[in-house]
C-alpha positions as CSV (number, residue, x, y, z in Angstrom):
1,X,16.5,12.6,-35.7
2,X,16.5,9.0,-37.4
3,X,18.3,8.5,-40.3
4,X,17.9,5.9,-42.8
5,X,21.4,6.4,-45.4
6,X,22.6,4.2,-48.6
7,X,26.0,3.7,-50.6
8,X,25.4,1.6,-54.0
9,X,27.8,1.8,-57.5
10,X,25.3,1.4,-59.9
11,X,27.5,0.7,-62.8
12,X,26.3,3.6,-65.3
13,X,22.6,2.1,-65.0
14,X,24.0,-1.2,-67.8
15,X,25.6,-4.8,-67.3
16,X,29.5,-5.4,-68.6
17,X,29.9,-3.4,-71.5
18,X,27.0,-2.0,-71.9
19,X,25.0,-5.2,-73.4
20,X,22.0,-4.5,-71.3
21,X,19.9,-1.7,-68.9
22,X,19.6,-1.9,-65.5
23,X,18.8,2.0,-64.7
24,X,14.8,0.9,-64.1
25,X,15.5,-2.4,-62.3
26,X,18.0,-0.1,-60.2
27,X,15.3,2.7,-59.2
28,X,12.8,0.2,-58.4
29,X,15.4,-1.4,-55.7
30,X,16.6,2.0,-54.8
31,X,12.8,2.8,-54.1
32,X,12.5,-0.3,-52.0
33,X,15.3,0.7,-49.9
34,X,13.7,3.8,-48.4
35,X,16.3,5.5,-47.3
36,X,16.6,9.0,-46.7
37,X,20.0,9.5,-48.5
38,X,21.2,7.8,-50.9
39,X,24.9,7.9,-51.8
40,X,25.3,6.9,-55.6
41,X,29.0,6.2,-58.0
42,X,29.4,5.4,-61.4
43,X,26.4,7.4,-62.1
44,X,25.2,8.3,-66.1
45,X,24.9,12.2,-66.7
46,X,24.8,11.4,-70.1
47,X,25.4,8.4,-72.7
48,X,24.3,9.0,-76.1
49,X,25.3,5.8,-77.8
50,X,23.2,3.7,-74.6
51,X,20.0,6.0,-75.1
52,X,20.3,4.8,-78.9
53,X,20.9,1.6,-78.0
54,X,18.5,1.0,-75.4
55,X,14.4,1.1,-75.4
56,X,13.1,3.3,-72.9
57,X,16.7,4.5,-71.5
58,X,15.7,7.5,-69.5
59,X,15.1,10.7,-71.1
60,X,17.0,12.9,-67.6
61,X,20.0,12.0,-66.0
62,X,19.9,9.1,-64.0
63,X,20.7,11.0,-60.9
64,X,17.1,12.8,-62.0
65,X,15.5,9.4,-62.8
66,X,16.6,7.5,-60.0
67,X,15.4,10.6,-57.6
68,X,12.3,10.8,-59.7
69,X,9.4,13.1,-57.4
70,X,10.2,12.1,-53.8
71,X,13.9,13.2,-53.6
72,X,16.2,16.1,-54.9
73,X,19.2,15.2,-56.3
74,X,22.8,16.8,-56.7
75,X,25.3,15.5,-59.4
76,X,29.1,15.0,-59.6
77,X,30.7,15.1,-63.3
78,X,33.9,13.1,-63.3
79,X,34.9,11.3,-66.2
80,X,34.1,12.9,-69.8
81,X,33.9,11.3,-73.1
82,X,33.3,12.0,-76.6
83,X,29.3,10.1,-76.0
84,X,28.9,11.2,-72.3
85,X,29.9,11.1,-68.7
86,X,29.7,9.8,-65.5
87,X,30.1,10.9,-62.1
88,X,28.7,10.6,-58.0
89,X,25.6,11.4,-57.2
90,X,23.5,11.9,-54.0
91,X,20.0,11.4,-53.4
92,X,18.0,13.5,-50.5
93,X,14.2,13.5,-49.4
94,X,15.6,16.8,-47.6
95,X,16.3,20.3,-49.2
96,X,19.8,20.2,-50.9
97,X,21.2,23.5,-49.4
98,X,24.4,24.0,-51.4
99,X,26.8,21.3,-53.8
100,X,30.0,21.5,-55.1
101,X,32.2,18.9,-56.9
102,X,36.2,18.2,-56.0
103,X,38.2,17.0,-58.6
104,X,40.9,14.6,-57.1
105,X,42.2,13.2,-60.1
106,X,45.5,12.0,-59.6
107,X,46.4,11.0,-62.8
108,X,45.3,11.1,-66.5
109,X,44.0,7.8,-67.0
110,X,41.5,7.8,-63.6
111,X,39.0,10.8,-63.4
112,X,37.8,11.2,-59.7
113,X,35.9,13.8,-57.6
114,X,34.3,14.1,-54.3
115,X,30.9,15.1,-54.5
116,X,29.9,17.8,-50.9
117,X,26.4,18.7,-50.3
118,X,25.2,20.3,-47.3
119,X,21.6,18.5,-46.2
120,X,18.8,20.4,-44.5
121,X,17.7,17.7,-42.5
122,X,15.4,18.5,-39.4
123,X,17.4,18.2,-36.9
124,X,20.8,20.3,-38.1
125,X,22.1,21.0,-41.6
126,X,24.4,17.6,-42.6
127,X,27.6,17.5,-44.7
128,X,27.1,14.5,-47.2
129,X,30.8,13.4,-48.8
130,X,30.2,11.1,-52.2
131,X,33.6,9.3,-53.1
132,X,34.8,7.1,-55.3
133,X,38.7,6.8,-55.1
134,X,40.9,5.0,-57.9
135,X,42.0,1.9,-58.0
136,X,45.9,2.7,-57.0
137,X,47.2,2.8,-53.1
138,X,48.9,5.8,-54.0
139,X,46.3,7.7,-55.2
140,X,44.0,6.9,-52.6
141,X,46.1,7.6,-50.1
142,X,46.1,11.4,-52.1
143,X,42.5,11.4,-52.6
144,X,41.9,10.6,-49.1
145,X,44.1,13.4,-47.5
146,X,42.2,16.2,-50.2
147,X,38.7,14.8,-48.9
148,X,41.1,15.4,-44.9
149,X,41.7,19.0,-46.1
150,X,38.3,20.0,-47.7
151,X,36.4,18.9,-44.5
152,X,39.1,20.4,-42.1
153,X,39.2,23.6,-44.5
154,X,35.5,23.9,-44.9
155,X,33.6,22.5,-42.2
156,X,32.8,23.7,-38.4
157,X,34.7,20.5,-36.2
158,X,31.6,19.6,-34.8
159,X,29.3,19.3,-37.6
160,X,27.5,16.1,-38.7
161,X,29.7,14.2,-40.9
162,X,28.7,11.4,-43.6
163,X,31.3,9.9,-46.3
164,X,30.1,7.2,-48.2
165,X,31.0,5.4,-50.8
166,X,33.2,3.1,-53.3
167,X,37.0,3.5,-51.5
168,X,38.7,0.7,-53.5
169,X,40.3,-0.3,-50.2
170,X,40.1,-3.9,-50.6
171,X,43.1,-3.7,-47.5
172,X,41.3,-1.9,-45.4
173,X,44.4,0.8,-45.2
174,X,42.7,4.0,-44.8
175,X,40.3,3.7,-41.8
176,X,43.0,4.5,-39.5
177,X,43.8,8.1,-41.5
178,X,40.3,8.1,-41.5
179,X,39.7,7.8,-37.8
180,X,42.4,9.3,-36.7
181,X,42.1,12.9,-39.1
182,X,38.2,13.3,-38.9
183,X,37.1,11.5,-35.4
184,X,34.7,9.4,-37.8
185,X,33.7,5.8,-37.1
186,X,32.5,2.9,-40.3
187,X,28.7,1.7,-39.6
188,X,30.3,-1.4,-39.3
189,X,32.3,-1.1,-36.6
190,X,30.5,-1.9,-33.1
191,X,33.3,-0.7,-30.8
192,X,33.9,-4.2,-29.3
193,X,37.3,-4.0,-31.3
194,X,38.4,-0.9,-29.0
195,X,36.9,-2.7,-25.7
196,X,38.5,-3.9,-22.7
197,X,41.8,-2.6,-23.7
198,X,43.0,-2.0,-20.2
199,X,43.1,-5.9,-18.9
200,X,45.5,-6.9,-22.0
201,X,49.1,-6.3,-22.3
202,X,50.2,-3.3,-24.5
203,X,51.5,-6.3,-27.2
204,X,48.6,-7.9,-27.1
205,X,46.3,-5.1,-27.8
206,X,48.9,-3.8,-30.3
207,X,48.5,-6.8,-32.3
208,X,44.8,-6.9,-32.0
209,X,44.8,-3.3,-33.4
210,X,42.8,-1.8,-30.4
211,X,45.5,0.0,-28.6
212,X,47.0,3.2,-28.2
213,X,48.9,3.5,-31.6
214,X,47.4,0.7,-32.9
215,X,45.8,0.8,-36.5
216,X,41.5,0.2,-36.0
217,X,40.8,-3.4,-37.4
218,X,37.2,-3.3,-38.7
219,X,35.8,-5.8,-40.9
220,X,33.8,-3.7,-43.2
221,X,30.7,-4.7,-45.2
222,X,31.6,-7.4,-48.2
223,X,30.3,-5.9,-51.7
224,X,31.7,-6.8,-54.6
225,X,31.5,-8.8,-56.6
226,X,27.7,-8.6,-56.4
227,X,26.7,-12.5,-57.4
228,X,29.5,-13.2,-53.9
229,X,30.5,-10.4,-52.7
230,X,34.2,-10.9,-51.3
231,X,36.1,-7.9,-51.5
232,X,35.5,-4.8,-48.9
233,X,35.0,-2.0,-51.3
234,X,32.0,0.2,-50.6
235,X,32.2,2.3,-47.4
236,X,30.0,4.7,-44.5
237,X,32.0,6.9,-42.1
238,X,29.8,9.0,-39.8
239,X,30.7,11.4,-37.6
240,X,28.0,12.9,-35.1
241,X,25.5,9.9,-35.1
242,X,25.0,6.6,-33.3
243,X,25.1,4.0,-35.4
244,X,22.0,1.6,-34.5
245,X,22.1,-0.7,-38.0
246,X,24.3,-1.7,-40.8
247,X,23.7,-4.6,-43.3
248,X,24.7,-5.5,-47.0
249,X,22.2,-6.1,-49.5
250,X,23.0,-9.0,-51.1
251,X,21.0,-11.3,-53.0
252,X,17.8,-11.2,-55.2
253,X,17.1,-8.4,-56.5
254,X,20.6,-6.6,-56.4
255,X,23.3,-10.0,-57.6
256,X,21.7,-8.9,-60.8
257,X,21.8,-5.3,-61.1
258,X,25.2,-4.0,-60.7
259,X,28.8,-5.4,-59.8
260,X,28.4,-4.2,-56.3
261,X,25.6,-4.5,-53.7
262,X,24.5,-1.6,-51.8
263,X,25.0,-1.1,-48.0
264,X,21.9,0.7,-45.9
265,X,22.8,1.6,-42.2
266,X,20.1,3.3,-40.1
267,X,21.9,6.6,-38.0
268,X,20.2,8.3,-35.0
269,X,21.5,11.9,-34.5
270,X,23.8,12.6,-31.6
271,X,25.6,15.8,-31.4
272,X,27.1,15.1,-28.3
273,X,29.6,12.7,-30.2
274,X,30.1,15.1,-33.2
């Protein structure tokens, strides 16, 4: 079983503050991507003042819109306001067996949750995580160890494993929790970090970050901002799958349509490392 997976942060659909749509330039890149599943943040349930505003802002959800007849959908509410709210969403061209929301808000000024659907996909049921942690160490550090104790609590220790997603970790400090907790490796990460260990010395390895005790150094996919995308921000962590591609979509058309650019990474199932 092939699988072809996305992460994007659409940015509620509109450009900086709200001065424009994107939502149909967004589905028609989405569409272009073909992916399988498609992992979505900042994501429009519902803005009254924008369908006002805007001519032909969509009528459903975006998470409906941007799904449209080829894909079922599964929705996240996160953040509410008195015109609307926002949340994760996840896009599947496979039956969406089962959905449930985690709120890991850790304070009152930053509304997060984790998104868990279980995928019917042909080959074994998959557990799809959507996150979007805040914008504080601390509390991504906390919302990390919740997403630790849902999947510990909740899943079997073999089962297929995806978390994708906006982590904020412009430092990179979590993949080691990350590896270390769930036995989960980034799309990005081609193993020739954790290779040839044994002809170094201990310090040496140490300081590359490849040996035993060592934090995992992986140069993650650059996504924001989208017109240069710098900062390491957007995430895939797969557990039970070989990783065969990974890339950034940057450029024409997506510099325009949000302030990140997606990531696509192309899985082939392998229960053998689950």
């Amino acid at each position: 079983m092939k699988l072809r997976i996305a992460t994007y942060n659409i940015h509620k659909g509109v450009t900086a503050f709200g001065m424009r749509a994107r939502i149909h330039g967004i589905k028609e890149a989405i569409d272009l991507l073909d992916a399988d599943l498609v992992f979505l943040q900042e994501v429009q349930g519902q803005h009254d003042q924008h369908a006002v505003k805007h001519m032909q802002w969509p009528a459903q959800s975006q998470h409906h819109f941007l799904a449209g007849e080829t894909r079922h959908s599964a929705y996240g509410m996160n953040a509410v306001y008195e015109h609307g709210h926002h949340g994760n969403a996840l896009l599947s061209r496979f039956e969406i067996a089962s959905s449930a929301n985690h709120d890991v808000s850790d304070h009152a000024y930053e509304q997060r949750g984790i998104l868990h659907t279980v995928i019917r996909a042909p080959a074994a049921d998959v557990h799809c995580f959507v996150i979007h942690l805040g914008l504080f160490a601390v509390s991504r550090r906390r919302q990390v160890q919740a997403l630790i104790k849902e999947i510990h609590t909740s899943l079997p220790p073999d089962a297929p494993l995806i978390i994708a997603g906006d982590f904020n970790d412009w430092s990179n400090s979590l993949n080691h929790t990350l590896y270390a907790e769930l036995g989960v490796v980034e799309v990005f990460d081609d193993g020739t970090r954790h290779a040839g260990i044994g002809s170094m010395p201990m310090r040496v390895a140490a300081m590359a970050g490849i040996g035993p005790g060592a934090r995992p150094k992986i140069k993650t996919g650059r996504t924001f901002p989208a017109g240069l995308p710098w900062l390491r921000l957007d995430r895939m962590y797969v557990r039970g799958f070989k990783v065969e591609a990974a890339q950034v979509m940057s450029g024409a058309p997506w510099s325009k349509l949000s302030d990140h650019v997606p990531i696509v990474a192309t899985l082939e199932y392998s229960p053998r490392q689950a």
